[in-house]
C-alpha positions as a printed Julia matrix, in Angstrom:
84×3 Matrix{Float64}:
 23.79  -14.05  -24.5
 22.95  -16.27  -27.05
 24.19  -17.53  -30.66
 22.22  -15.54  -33.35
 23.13  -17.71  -36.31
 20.26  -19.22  -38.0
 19.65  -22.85  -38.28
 17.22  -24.12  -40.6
 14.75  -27.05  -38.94
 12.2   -28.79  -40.8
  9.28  -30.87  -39.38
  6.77  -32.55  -40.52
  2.74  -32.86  -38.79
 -0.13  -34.72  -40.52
 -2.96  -32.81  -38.8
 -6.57  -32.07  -40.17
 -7.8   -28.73  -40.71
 -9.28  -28.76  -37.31
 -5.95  -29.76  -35.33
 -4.11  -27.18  -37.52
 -6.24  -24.21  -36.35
 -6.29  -25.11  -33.0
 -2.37  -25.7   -32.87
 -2.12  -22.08  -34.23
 -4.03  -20.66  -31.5
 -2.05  -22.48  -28.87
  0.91  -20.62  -30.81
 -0.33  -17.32  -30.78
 -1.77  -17.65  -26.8
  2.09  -18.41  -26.06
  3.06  -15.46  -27.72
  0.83  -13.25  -25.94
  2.26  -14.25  -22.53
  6.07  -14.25  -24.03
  5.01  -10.58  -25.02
  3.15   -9.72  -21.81
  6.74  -10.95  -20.39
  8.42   -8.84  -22.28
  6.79   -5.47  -21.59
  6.57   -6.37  -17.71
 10.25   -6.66  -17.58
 10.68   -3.32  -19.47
  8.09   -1.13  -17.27
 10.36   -2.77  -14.2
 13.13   -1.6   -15.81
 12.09    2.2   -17.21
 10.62    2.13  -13.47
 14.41    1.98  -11.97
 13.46   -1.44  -10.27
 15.94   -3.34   -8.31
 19.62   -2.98   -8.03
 22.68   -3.72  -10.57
 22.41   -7.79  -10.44
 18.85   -7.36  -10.63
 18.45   -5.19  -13.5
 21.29   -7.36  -15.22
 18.67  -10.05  -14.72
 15.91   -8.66  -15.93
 17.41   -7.53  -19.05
 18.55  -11.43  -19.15
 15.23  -12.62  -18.88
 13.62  -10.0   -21.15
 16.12  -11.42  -24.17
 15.01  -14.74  -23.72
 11.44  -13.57  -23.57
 12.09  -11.57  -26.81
 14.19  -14.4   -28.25
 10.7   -16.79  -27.62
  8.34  -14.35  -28.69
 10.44  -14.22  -32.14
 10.62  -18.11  -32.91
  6.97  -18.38  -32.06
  6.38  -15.34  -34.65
  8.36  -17.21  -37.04
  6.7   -20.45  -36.76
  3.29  -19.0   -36.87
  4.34  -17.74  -39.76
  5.51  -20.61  -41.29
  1.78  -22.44  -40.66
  0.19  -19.28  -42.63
  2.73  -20.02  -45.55
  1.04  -22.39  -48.58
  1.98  -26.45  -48.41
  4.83  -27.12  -51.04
C-alpha cells in the first residue's frame, strides 16, 4: 500500500503559547476522528460487511486511517518534546 521508509521533515512555527495549545488540540481532535475511522472500519469488517472488493476497500481505507492517526501521534509528540 504505501512506502514505509521514514523521511525526516523539519518545520519551523513562531506561535505564542496561546496559538501553540490551541494548534495541539486541533491535532489531537483530528486524531480522534482518524481513530473513530479506524475502529468503524474494523467493527464493519469483524461484522462480515460487504463482499470481496468491498472488504478489500475497507481494509484500504482503514490503513490510511491508521497511517494518519500515526503521523498525527508523532507530531503531537514532537510539540510535547522541549525547544532545542
Amino acid at each position: 500500500m504505501t512506502d514505509r521508509t521514514a523521511r525526516q521533515v523539519e518545520f519551523r512555527l513562531d506561535l505564542t503559547d496561546a496559538e501553540l495549545a490551541e494548534l495541539e488540540r486541533a491535532l489531537l481532535k483530528a486524531r480522534a476522528t482518524e481513530l473513530g475511522e479506524i475502529r468503524r472500519r474494523q467493527v464493519r469488517l469483524s461484522a462480515g460487511y460487504g463482499d470481496g472488493t468491498t472488504r478489500e476497500s475497507l481494509e484500504d481505507e482503514a490503513g490510511r486511517a491508521q497511517l494518519r492517526y500515526d503521523a498525527l501521534s508523532t507530531l503531537i509528540d514532537a510539540l510535547k518534546r522541549p525547544a532545542e
